[in-house]
C-alpha atoms as one frame of an Amber mdcrd trajectory, in Angstrom:
protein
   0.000   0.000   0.000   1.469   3.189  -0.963   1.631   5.731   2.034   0.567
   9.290   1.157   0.991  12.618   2.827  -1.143  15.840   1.969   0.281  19.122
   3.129  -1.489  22.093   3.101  -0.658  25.684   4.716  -4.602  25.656   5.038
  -4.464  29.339   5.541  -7.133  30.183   2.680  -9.766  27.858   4.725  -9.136
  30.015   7.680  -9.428  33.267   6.099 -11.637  33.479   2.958 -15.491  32.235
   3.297 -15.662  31.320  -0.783 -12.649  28.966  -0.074 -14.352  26.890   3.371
 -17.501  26.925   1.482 -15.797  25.088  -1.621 -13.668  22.860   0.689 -15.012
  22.640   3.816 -12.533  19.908   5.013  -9.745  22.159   3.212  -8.065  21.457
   0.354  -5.589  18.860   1.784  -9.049  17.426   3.214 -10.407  17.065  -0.378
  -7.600  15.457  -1.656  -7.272  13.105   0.943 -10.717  11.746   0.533 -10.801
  10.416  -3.265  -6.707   9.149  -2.489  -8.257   7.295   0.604 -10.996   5.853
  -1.922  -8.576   4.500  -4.160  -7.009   2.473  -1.706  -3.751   4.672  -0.300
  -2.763   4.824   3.276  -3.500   8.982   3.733  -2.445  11.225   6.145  -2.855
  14.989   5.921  -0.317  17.617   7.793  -0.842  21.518   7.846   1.214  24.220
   8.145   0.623  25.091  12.187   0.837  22.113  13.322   4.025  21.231  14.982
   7.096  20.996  12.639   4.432  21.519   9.886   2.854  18.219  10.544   6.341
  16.779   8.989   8.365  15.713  11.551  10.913  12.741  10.907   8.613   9.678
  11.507   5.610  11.211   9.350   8.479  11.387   6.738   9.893   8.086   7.515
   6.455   6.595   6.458   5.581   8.503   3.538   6.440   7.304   0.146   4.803
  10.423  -1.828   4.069  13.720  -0.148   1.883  16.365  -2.377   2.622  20.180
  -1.219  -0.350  22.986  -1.877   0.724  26.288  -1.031  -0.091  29.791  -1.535
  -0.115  32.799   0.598   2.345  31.615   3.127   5.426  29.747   1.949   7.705
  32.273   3.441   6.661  30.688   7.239   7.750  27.209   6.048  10.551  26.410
   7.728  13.801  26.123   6.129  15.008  22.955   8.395  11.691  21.583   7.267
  12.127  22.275   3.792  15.812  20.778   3.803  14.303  17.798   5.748  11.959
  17.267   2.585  14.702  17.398   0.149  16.965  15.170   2.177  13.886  12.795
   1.418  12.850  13.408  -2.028  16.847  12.573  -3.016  16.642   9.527  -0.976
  13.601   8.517  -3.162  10.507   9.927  -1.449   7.917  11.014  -4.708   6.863
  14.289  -4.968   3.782  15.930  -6.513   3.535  20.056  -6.330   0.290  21.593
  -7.098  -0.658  24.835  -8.344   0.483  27.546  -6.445   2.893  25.946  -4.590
   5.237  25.984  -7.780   6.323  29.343  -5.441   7.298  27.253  -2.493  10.406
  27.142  -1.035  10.846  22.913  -1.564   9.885  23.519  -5.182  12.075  26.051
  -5.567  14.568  24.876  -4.221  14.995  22.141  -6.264  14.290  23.231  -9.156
  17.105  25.983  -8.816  15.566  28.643 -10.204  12.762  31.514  -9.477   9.511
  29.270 -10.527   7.611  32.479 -11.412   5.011  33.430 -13.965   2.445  35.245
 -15.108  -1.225  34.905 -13.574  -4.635  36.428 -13.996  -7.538  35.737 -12.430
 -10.886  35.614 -14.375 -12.650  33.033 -14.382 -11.573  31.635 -17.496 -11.878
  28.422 -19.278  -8.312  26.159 -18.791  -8.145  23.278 -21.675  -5.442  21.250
 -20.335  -4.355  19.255 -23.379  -2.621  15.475 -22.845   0.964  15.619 -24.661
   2.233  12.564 -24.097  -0.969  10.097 -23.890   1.218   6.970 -23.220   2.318
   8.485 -20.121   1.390   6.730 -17.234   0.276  10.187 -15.619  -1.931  10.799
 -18.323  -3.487   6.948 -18.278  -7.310   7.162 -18.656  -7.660  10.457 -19.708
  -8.776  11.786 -23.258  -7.378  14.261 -25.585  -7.689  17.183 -23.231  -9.007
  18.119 -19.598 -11.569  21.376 -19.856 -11.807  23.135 -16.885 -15.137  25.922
 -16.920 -13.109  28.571 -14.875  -9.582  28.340 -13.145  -6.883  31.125 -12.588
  -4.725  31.607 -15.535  -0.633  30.687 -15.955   1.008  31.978 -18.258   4.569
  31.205 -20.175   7.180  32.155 -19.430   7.774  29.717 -16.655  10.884  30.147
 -14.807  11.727  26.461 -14.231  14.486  23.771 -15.799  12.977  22.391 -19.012
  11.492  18.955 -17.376  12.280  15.471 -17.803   8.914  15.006 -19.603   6.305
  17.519 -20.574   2.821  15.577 -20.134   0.285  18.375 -20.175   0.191  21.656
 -22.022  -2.542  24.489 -20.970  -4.482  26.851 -23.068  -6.508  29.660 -21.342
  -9.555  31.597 -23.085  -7.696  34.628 -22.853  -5.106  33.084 -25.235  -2.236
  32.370 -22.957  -0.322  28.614 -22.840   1.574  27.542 -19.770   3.606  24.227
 -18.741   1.055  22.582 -16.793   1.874  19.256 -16.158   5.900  18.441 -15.247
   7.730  15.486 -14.483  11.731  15.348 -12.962  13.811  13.397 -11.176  16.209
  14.626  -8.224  18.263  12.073  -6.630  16.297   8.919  -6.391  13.278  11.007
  -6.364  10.126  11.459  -8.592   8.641  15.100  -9.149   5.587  15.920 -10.757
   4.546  19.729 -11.169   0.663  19.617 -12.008  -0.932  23.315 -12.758  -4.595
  23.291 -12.075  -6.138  24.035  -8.360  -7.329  27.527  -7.468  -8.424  27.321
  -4.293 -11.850  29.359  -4.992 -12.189  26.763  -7.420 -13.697  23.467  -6.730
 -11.021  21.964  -9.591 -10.233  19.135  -6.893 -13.643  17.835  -7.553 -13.230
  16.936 -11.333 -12.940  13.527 -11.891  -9.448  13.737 -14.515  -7.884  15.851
 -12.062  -8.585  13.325  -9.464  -7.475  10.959 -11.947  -4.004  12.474 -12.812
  -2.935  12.889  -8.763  -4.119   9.294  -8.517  -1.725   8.418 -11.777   1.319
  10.413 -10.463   1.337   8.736  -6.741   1.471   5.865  -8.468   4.680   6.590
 -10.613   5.820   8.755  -8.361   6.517   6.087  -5.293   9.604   5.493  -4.598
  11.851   2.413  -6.200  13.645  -0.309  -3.841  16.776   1.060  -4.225  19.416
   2.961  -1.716  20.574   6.499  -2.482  24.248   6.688  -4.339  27.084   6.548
  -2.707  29.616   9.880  -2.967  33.109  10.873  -2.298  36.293   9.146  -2.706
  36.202   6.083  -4.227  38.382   2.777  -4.239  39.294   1.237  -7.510  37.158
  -2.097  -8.448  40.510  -3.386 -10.591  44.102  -3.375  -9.575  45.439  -0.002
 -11.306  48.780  -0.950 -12.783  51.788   0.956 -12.152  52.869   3.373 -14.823
């Protein structure tokens, strides 16, 4: 059974009345519920709890932890955050949604700024399949439509990704990365766009879909992280 972790700053919920009304169990909440239906071992951990709800052995037992974040990555810890990489190299999956492409685990990572354009308008998102033999993308159609989500737009400041599985259009004729895969260490990463949180975008059955698809690939493989540093020769080195 894969083990799954849902973070969540959960600070939207708190704040804003549109967002508790669309999620009233919050957004990690949400998520939790159609992962616990497929048959995952969930867990959810929010921003105040202690240590962010990550401490050591909620890491030791994870194999894929998804991050949503938004208005508050600055108060995420940075001994968490280095905690979270130390696992995602040792082969812990990860999958980043929406607006935590700003976070500070994303970015640091990735290596670069993460930023974009945005707009919000209620706009149609067409979220179009790229690479359809993708296990990520397994069960869905040509394209995802989305009525209204906030718009991303290109350029996206991140490394160009192991695989590009999903491409965005918006009605207001903008394109965006939306759906990223990459590999850090003995780690899997998977960037997926879509996920305003006045949105209910966590209800659509594809979206569900593609987070259920990516903890799949995402979870980690039986194998111990690379060793580093000075190394002894395998074969006798002849004298010169």
């Amino acid at each position: 059974m894969i083990k799954v972790t849902v973070w969540n700053e959960n600070r939207h919920e708190q704040k804003n009345p549109k967002v508790s009304e669309v999620y009233p169990e919050g957004i990690h909440g949400a998520i939790a519920q159609f992962l616990g239906e497929e048959g995952f071992q969930v867990r959810t951990a929010t921003l105040d709890e202690v240590e962010h709800g990550l401490s050591n052995e909620v890491l030791d037992n994870t194999d894929v932890l998804l991050w949503w974040g938004h208005i508050a990555h600055e108060e995420v810890s940075d001994e968490i955050v280095n905690r979270v990489k130390d696992r995602v190299l040792d082969g812990m999956g990860l999958i980043v949604l929406h607006s935590a492409h700003f976070s500070k685990i994303f970015k640091t990572l990735m290596g670069t700024t993460c930023d974009l354009k945005w707009r919000e308008a209620d706009e149609k998102e067409r979220i179009w399949v790229l690479e359809p033999s993708h296990p990520i993308a397994e069960g869905i159609g040509e394209y995802i439509e989305l009525e209204k989500e906030e718009m991303y737009g290109e350029h996206f400041d991140i490394p160009a990704p192991d695989e590009l599985v999903f491409s965005s259009w918006f009605e207001g004729g903008e394109v965006f990365r939306s759906g990223c895969t990459y590999r850090r260490g003995n780690g899997k990463i998977f960037y997926f766009r879509p996920g305003h949180e006045t949105y209910p975008t966590y209800y659509h059955k594809d979206i569900q879909l593609v987070i259920k698809n990516a903890v799949k690939w995402a979870k980690p493989v039986d194998r111990k992280r690379p060793v580093y540093g000075n190394a002894k020769p395998l074969e006798t080195i002849s004298a010169k």
